[in-house]
N, C-alpha and C positions, 0 to 999 in steps of 0.2 A: 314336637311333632315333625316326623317326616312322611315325604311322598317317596311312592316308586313305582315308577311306570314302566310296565316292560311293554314294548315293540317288534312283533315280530316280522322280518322285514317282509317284502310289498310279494306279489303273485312272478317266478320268476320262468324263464326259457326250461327246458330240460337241458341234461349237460348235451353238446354234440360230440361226437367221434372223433376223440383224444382231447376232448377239453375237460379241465381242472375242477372240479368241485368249486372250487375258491372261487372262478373267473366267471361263474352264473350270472347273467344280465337279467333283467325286468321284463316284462313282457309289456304290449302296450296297455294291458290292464293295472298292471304292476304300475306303470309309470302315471297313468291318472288316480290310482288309489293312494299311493301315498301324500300327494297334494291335499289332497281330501278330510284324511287323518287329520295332518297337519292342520288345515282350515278350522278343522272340530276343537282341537287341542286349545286355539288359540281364541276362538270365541269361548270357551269354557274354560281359559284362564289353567291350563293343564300346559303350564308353560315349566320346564327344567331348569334347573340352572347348571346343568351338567349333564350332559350328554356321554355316556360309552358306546362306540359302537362297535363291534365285529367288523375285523380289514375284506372280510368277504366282497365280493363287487356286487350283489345283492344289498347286503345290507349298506354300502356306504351309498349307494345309488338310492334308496330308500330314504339316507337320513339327511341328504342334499333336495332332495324333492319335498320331502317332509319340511324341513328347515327354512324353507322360501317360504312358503307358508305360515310360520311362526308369526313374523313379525321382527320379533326382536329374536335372534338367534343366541343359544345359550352355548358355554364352554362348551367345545367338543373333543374325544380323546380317543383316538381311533388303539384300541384293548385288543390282541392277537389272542389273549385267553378267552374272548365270551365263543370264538369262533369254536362251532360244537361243544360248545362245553357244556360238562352235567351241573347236576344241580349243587351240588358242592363246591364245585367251582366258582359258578356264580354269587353266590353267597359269600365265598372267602374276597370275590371284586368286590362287593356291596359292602362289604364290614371294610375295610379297605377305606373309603370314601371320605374324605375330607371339604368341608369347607361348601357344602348343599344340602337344601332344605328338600331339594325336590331334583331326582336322579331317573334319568332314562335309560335303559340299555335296550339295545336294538341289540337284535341276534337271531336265533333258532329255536328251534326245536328240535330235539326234543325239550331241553334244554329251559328256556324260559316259559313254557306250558307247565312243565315239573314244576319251576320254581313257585309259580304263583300259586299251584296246588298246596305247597308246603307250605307257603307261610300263608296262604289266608285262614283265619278260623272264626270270622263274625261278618254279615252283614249280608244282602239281598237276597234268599235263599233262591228262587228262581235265576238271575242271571248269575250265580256261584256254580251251578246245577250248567247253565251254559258256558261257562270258562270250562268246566270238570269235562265236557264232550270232545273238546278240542279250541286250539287257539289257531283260528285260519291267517293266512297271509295279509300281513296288515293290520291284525287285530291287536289293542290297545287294553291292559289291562293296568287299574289303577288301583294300587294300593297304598292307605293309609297307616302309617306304625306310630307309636302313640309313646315314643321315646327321642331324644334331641341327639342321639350317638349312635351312627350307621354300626360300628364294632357291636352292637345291643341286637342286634337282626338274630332271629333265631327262628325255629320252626313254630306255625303256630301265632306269630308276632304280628300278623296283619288283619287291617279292619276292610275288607272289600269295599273299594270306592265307585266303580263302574270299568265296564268291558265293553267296550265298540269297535266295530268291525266296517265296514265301509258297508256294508251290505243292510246294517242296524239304522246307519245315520242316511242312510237313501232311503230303507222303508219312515225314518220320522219325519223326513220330506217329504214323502209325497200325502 
């Protein structure tokens, strides 16, 4: 059995006048939501043992705010290909994967919103129906595959485990 959680990173700045796509910062929302995530992750035992993340300054500022939060912090490997990448892409990093039971990438969209569309094909049809609308900033989708060999990933290959959004885990608070 493996896990795959994709992450997509925290709420960020708009670019300013001649800055870089790459060099996006958080916003102060951004920077209390990923905490947050994080926190959820780690009381619900949705803990990686490997981390990919996108070199974006978004997303590494996501998975260092995320990460304190963990607890125990899992390998981390900062991946130049999740950065925009389609869903092919993604998938050839995941098949790729050695040596974890339970793999995170932080990254994008469109990107890991595709991806999780592809391979999920069983489990909550209500919150499936909510991953299928959009994956907001921050939002956390967990998928179950039901094979011991990341190279085995295919379309179709996932057991939807749960999607939380920061917006999810404040409405079960209050």
């Amino acid at each position: 059995m493996r896990r795959l959680l994709l992450l997509r990173h925290a709420k960020t700045e708009r670019p300013g006048s001649g800055e870089r796509d790459r060099e996006r910062k958080l916003t102060k929302r951004g920077r209390a939501d990923a905490p947050l995530v994080g926190a959820y992750m780690a009381r619900h035992g949705l803990i990686p043992d490997l981390a990919l993340v996108s070199p974006a300054t978004r997303a590494m500022e996501t998975w260092t705010l995320l990460a304190k939060a963990l607890g125990k912090e899992p390998r981390v490997v900062k991946d130049e290909r999740i950065y925009n990448a389609e869903v092919e892409t993604l998938i050839g990093i995941v098949r790729e994967t050695r040596d974890a039971r339970a793999l995170l990438l932080v990254g994008h969209n469109p990107g890991l919103h595709d991806l999780a569309l592809r391979l999920i094909a069983s489990g909550d049809v209500a919150m499936r129906e909510l991953v299928s609308e959009k994956l907001p900033t921050s939002g956390l989708v967990v998928i179950d595959l039901a094979f011991d060999d990341w190279s085995k990933l295919h379309a179709g290959a996932g057991g939807f485990e749960r999607f939380v959004t920061p917006r999810l885990i404040k409405a079960a608070a209050d």
